[in-house]
N, C-alpha and C positions, 0 to 999 in steps of 0.2 A: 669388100675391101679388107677387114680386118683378117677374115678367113684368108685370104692371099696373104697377108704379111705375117700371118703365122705358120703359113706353110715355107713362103722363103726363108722365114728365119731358122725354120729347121734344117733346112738345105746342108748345111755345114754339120751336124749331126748326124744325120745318111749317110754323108760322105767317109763318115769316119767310121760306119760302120762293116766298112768292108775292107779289108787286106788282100792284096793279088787276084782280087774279084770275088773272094769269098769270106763268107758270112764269119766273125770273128767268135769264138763261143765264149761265155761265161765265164770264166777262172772259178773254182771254189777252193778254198784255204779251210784247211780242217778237215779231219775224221770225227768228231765228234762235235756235236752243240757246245758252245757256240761255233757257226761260220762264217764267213764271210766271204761276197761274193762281188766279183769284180764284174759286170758288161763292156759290152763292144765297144761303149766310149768311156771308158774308166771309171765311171759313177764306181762306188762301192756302198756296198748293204750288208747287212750282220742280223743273221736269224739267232737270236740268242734260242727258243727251240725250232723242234720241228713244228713245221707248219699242220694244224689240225683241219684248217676250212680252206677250197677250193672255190673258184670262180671261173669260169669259161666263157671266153670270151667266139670263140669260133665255132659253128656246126662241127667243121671235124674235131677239135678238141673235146665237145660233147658226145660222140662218138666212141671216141678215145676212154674218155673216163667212165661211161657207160657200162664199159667190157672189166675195168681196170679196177674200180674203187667205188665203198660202198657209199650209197646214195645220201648218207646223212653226212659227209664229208664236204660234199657238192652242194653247196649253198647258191649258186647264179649260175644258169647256164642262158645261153640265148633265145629270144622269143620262136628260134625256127626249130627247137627241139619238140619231138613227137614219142619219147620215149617212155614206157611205164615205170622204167626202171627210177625215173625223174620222178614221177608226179608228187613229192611229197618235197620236192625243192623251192623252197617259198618264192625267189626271185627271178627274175625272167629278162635280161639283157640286151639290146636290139645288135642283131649281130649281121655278117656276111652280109 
């Protein structure tokens, strides 16, 4: 029951994340540290730097980063990752 009234109460949050049926992107403000970044329903967040550590939350986003960026970057990727490029990432995610 609680799961159900936490999923309707998001409902109005979804909603808002879409404009003429598509996915609203990001806003970023800044060329340089600090930025600040607006989402799909106007939360806003301010990286004062860049970000050093990564988390993954999807099989394809561990994929992704796999090919992309090196391994001591990627602190969590999800328990379905099978890569050697990983094995030295301490934390493991339940994902997909």
């Amino acid at each position: 029951m609680l799961l159900g009234a936490l999923l309707l109460s998001q409902l109005d949050i979804r909603a808002g994340l879409f404009s003429n049926n598509a996915l609203t992107a990001t806003q970023i403000e800044g060329d340089t540290f600090p930025k600040t970044l607006t989402d799909a329903i106007g939360a806003r967040y301010t990286l004062e730097q860049p970000p050093r550590r990564i988390v993954s939350m999807t099989i394809g986003t561990d994929e992704i980063l796999a090919r992309l960026v090196p391994p001591d970057r990627v602190v969590g990727i999800t328990g379905l990752a099978d890569y050697p490029h990983f094995q030295t990432s301490p934390d493991t995610i339940p994902g997909d």
